[in-house]
C-alpha positions as protocol buffer text, in pm:
chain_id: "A"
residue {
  index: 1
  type: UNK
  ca { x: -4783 y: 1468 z: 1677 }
}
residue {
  index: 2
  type: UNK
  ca { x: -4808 y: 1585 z: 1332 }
}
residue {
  index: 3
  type: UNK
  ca { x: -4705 y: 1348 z: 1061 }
}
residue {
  index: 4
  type: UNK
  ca { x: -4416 y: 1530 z: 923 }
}
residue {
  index: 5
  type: UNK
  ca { x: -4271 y: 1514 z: 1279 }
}
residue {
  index: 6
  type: UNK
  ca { x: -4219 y: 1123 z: 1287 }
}
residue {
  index: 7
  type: UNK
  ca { x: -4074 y: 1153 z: 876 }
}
residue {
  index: 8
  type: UNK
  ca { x: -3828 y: 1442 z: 1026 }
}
residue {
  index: 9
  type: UNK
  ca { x: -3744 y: 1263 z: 1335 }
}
residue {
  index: 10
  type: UNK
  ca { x: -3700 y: 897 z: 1124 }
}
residue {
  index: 11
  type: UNK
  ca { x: -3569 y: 993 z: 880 }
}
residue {
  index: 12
  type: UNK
  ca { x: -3795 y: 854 z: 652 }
}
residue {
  index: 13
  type: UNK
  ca { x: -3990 y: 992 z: 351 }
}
residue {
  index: 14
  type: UNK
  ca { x: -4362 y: 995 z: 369 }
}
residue {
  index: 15
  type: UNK
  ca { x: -4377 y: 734 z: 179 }
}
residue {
  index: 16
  type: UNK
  ca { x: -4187 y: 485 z: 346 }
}
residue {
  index: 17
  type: UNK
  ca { x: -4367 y: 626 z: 668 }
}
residue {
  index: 18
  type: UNK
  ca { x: -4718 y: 561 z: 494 }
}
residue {
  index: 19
  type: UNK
  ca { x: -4645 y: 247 z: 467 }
}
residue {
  index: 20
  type: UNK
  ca { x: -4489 y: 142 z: 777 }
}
residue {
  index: 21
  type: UNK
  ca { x: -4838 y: 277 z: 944 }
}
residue {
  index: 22
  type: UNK
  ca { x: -5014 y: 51 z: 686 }
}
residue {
  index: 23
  type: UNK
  ca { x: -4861 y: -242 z: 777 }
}
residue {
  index: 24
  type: UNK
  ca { x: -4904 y: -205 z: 1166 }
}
residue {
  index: 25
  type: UNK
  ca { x: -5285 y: -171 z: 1049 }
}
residue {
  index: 26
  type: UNK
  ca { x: -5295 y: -478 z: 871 }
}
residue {
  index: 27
  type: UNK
  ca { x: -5156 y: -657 z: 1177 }
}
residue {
  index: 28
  type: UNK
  ca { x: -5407 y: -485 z: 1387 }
}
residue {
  index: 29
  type: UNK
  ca { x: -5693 y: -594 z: 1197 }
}
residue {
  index: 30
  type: UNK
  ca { x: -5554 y: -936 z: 1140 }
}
residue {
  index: 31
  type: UNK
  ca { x: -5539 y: -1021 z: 1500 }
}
residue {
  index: 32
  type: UNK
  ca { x: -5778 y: -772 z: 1692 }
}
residue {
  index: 33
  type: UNK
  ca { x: -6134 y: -568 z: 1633 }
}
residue {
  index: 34
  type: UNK
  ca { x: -6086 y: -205 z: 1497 }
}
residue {
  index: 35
  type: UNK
  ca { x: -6178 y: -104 z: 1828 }
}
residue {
  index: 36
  type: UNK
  ca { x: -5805 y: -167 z: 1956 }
}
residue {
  index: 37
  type: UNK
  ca { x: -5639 y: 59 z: 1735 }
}
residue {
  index: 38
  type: UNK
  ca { x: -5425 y: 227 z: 1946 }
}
residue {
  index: 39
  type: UNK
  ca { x: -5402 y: 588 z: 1838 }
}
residue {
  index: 40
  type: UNK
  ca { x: -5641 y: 802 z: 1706 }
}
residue {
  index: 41
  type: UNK
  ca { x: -5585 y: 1111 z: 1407 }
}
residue {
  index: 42
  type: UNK
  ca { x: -5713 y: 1454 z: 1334 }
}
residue {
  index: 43
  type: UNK
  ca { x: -5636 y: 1628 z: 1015 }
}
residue {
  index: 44
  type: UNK
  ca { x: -5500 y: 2034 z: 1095 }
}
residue {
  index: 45
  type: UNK
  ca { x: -5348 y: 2305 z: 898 }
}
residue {
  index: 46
  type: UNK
  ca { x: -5011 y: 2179 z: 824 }
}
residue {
  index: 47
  type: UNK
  ca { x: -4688 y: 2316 z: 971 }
}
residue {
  index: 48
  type: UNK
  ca { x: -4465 y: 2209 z: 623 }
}
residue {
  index: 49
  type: UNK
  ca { x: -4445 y: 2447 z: 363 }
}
residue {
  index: 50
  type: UNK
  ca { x: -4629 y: 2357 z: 63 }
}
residue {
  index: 51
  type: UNK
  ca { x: -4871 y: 2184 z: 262 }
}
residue {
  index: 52
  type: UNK
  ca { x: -5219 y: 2217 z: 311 }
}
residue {
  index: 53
  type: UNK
  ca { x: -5312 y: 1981 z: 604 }
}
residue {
  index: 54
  type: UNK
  ca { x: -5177 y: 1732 z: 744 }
}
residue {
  index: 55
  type: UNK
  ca { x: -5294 y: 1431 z: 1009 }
}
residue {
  index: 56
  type: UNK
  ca { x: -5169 y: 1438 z: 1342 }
}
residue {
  index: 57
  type: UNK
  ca { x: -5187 y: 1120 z: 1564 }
}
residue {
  index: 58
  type: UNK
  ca { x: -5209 y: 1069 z: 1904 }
}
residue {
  index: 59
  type: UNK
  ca { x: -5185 y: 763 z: 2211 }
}
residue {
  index: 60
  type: UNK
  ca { x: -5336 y: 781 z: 2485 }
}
residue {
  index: 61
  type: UNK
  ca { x: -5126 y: 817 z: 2810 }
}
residue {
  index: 62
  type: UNK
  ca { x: -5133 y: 388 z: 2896 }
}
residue {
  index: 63
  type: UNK
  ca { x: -5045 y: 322 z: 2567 }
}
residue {
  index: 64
  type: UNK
  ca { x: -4726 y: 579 z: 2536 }
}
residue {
  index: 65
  type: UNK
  ca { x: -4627 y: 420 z: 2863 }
}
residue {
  index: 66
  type: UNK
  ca { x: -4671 y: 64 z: 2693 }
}
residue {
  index: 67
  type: UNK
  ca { x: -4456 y: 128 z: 2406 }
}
residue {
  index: 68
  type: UNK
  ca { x: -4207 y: 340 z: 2565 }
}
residue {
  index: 69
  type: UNK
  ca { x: -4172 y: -19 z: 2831 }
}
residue {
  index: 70
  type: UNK
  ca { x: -4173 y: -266 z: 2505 }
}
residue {
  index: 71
  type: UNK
  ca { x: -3913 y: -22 z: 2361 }
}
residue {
  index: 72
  type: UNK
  ca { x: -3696 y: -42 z: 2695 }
}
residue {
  index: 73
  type: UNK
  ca { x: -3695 y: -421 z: 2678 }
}
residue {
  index: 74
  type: UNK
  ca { x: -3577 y: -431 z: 2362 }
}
C-alpha cells in the first residue's frame, strides 16, 4: 500500500504517521533481530499530487492474517 493510503485512511498527517512507524521500529529492534521486521518497502512514482515518489509497504500473507486476528481480539 502506498504511504499516503494509511495517512488518508487514518487520518493522520505524514508526520504523525512517520512517527508511529518509527516507534513500532524501535520496539522491533529492542526485542527482536532486524530480520523480523515484518513488512518490507519499495519506493514508486507517487499517486499524490506534488509528489515525486513515495514508499509503499507491504506484509506478507501470514502476517496480514496475524494482525487482522490480534486486531479481532481486541
Amino acid at each position: 500500500m502506498a504511504y499516503s493510503t494509511p495517512v488518508d485512511r487514518l487520518h493522520l498527517d505524514r508526520k504523525r504517521l512517520r512517527g508511529a512507524l518509527s516507534g513500532f521500529s524501535r520496539v522491533l529492534k529492542a526485542h527482536y533481530d532486524r530480520s523480523f521486521w515484518p513488512m518490507w518497502w519499495t519506493e514508486a512514482v507517487s499517486v499524490e499530487e506534488g509528489r515525486a515518489t513515495e514508499f509503499s509497504y507491504y506484509v506478507g500473507d501470514t502476517v496480514a492474517k496475524r494482525w487482522r486476528e490480534a486486531r479481532a481480539e481486541g
